[in-house]
Phi, psi and omega in degrees: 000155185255219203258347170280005192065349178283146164310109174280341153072056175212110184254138178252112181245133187229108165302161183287196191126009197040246201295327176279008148314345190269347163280330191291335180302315188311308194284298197304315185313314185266355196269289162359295185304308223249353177210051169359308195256007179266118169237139194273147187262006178204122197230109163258161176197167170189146199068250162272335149284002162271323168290333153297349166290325191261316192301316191286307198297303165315324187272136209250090170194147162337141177312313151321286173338284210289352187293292191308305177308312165274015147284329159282345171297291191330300184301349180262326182319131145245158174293346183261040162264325185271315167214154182304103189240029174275173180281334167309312201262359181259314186281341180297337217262322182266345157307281146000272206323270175003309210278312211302302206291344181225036149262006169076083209000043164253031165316150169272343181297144165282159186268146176294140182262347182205174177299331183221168188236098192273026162304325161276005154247028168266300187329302183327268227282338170287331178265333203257359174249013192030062176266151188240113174064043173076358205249179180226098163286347166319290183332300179314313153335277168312320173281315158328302185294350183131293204278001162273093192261332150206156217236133164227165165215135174273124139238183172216137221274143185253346198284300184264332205086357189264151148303128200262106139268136185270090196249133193265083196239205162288152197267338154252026173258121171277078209244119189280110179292173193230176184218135169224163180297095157095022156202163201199151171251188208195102175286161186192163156277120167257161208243194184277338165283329186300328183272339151288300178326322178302332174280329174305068187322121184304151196070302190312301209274177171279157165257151208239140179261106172237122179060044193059032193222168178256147152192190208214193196289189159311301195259060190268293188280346197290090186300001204206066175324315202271346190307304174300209191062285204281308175319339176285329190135328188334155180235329201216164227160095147288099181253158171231107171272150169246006160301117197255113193279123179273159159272196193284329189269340194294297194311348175261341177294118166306135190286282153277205208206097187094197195278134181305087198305157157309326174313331181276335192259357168289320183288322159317317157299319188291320168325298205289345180258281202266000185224284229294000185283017175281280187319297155013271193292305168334288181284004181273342182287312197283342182280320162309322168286305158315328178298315194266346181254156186095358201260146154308163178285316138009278185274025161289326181055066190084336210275156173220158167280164188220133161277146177235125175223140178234127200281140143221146176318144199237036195218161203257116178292354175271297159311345187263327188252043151282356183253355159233027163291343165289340139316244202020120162324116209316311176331303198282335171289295194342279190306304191327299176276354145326307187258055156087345192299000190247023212229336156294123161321299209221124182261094214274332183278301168321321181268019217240342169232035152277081170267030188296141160292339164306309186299276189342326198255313168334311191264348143305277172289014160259348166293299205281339194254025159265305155315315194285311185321318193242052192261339169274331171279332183293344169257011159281358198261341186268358217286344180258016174240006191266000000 
C-alpha cells in the first residue's frame, strides 16, 4: 500500500520456460537493488515463472531479501533436484513409452506417465516454498500484511481443455472472476500441486491431479499472458519474458541442415506455446492504450490504460545452451540427442530442461545485466511509484 491507503496496482507477470526462468531472477535482482521501496502488489505467474512467483508470495522477508534467497535455490539447482536422471529410470519410461506405441497400446508394461519423474521437484518446491501439508501457508501471511495483494497462477486443464487461473486474495478483498472462451479463474488457497500442474512441461513433466480434475503446464491455453494482471486491477505492469527476440535476418537464418529431428519440431512447439503469446498480447495491449487515450471515461466502456513495461533476453537461449549440453547427466544427454538436440544452431527445447548451474548462473547474470542496460527507462517507468 502507498501512504494514501490505496492499492499501488503495480503488477509483476513472470513467463513460462522451465530453466530459463533463471533469467527472470536475474531481472528481479536489479529490481530489489536499484528500487527498494518499489514492491509489486500483484504477482502472476505460469510455469516456471509461477514458481518465481509463488516462491515472492510465500516467503515471509523484505522483498530484497527474497529476491537474493531465489536467486541462491537457483544457483544451487542441479537437474536431478528437478527430475530423476539415472539410466534406470530414463530407460524403464522409455521403454514403456515404446511398449505403449507399439502394442497399440496393450503393453503388459505399466504405462509411463511422462518422460521423467518429477518427485524431486515436488520434494524442492515443499522446502523452498515452506509448505505445511501442501498448502503455502506464506501467501495468506503476505495478504494480511499488506504489501500483497493478490497472488494468480495458470495451468491448464487437460480434464476440460480450458486454461485455469488459480487466484488467491484477502478474504476481505473483493476480486470478481472472470470467465473468456476456454479460460476462466478460480479463487483458492493455493498448495504446491498447483505450482506443479502450472509446471508441468507436456510430455516431459507428469500431469498433476488437482482437485479432481488433471493438469498440465499454464501455458499450453494462456492466449493472454497479461490477462490475470490486468483483472487483478494492474495499473503498471512488469513483464519478464524469456523469450530472445531474433532480428529479421536471425528469424530467416535456418536453424538445422535437412529434415527437422524431433528436437526441432518440439522447439518450435514449444516457442509457439510458452514464449511467443507475451509478445502478442503485449502489442494488443499497447494498441489499446492508444485506442483509448484522449478518449472521456464515458467512451471508454470500462477500459483503462495500463503502462507496460517489458524485460527480454538479449542473447538467444537456446543457442547458449548448445554450449553446455555436454554437462547433462550422461543417461540424459543420451536420450536428448536421440531426439536431434546436436543437429541445431539454437536449441529451444534443450533449454526449457537445462537445469545446469552454469547455464543458471548465465543466465542470472544476463538478467541482471539486461536490466541494468534499461535502467533509465526502467526508472521513468517507476517514477510515480518512487
Amino acid at each position: 500500500m502507498d501512504t494514501t491507503g490505496q492499492p499501488r496496482g503495480l503488477a509483476l507477470v513472470l513467463s513460462g520456460g522451465g530453466a530459463r526462468a533463471a533469467y527472470q531472477v536475474g531481472v528481479l535482482r536489479v529490481l530489489a537493488r536499484e528500487f527498494p521501496e518499489v514492491v509489486p502488489d500483484i504477482l502472476t505467474g505460469v510455469s516456471a515463472g509461477g514458481i518465481n512467483a509463488a516462491f515472492l508470495a510465500a516467503r515471509q522477508a523484505p522483498f530484497d531479501e527474497k529476491v537474493e534467497q531465489l536467486a541462491q535455490m537457483w544457483a544451487n539447482l542441479r537437474i536431478d533436484q528437478v527430475f530423476r536422471v539415472d539410466l534406470r529410470d530414463l530407460a524403464s519410461r522409455t521403454l514403456r513409452w515404446g511398449g505403449r506405441l507399439m502394442s497399440g497400446g496393450q503393453s503388459l508394461l505399466p504405462p509411463a506417465k511422462s518422460l521423467v519423474d518429477t518427485v524431486p521437484l515436488r520434494e524442492m518446491l515443499e522446502r523452498e516454498l515452506q509448505a505445511d501439508g501442501g498448502v503455502l501457508c506464506g501467501i495468506p501471511q503476505s495478504l494480511n500484511d499488506g504489501w500483497l495483494r493478490s497472488f494468480a497462477l495458470t495451468a491448464s486443464s487437460y480434464t476440460t481443455g480450458q486454461s485455469i487461473t488459480w487466484v488467491q486474495t484477502r478474504e476481505d478483498e473483493l476480486i470478481p472472476t472472470w470467465e473468456r472462451p476456454q479460460r476462466r479463474s478460480e479463487i483458492c488457497a493455493v498448495r504446491v500441486d498447483h505450482v506443479m500442474a502450472s509446471a508441468a512441461l507436456p510430455f516431459f513433466f507428469p500431469a498433476i491431479e488437482v482437485d479432481g480434475g488433471w493438469y498440465g503446464d499454464g501455458g499450453i491455453r494462456l492466449t493472454a499472458p497479461l490477462s490475470p494482471a490486468i483483472h487483478l486491477g494492474a495499473k503498471r505492469i512488469i513483464a519478464v519474458s524469456t523469450r530472445y527476440a531474433n532480428t529479421s535476418r536471425e528469424a530467416d537464418r535456418p536453424q538445422i541442415a535437412g529434415y527437422p529431428p524431433p528436437a526441432q519440431v518440439a522447439g518450435v512447439l514449444f516457442n509457439a506455446i510458452f514464449l511467443d503469446q507475451l509478445d502478442g498480447d503485449a502489442m494488443q495491449l499497447r494498441q489499446l492504450n492508444q485506442l483509448i487515450e484522449g478518449q472521456p471515461d464515458e467512451k471508454r466502456k470500462g477500459l483503462r490504460h495500463i503502462d507496460l513495461f517489458v524485460v527480454r533476453p538479449s542473447q538467444d537461449l537456446g543457442r547458449l545452451a548448445n554450449a553446455y549440453e555436454a554437462d547433462l547427466p550422461r543417461a540424459f544427454r543420451f536420450l536428448t540427442r536421440g531426439l536431434g538436440t546436436r543437429e541445431m544452431r539454437s536449441n529451444d527445447m534443450l533449454s526449457l530442461v537445462m537445469f545446469q548451474p552454469d547455464y543458471v548462473k548465465h543466465l542470472i547474470d544476463m538478467g541482471e545485466a539486461d536490466a541494468r542496460a534499461r535502467l533509465p527507462e526502467l526508472r521513468q517507468f517507476l517514477q510515480d511509484q518512487l
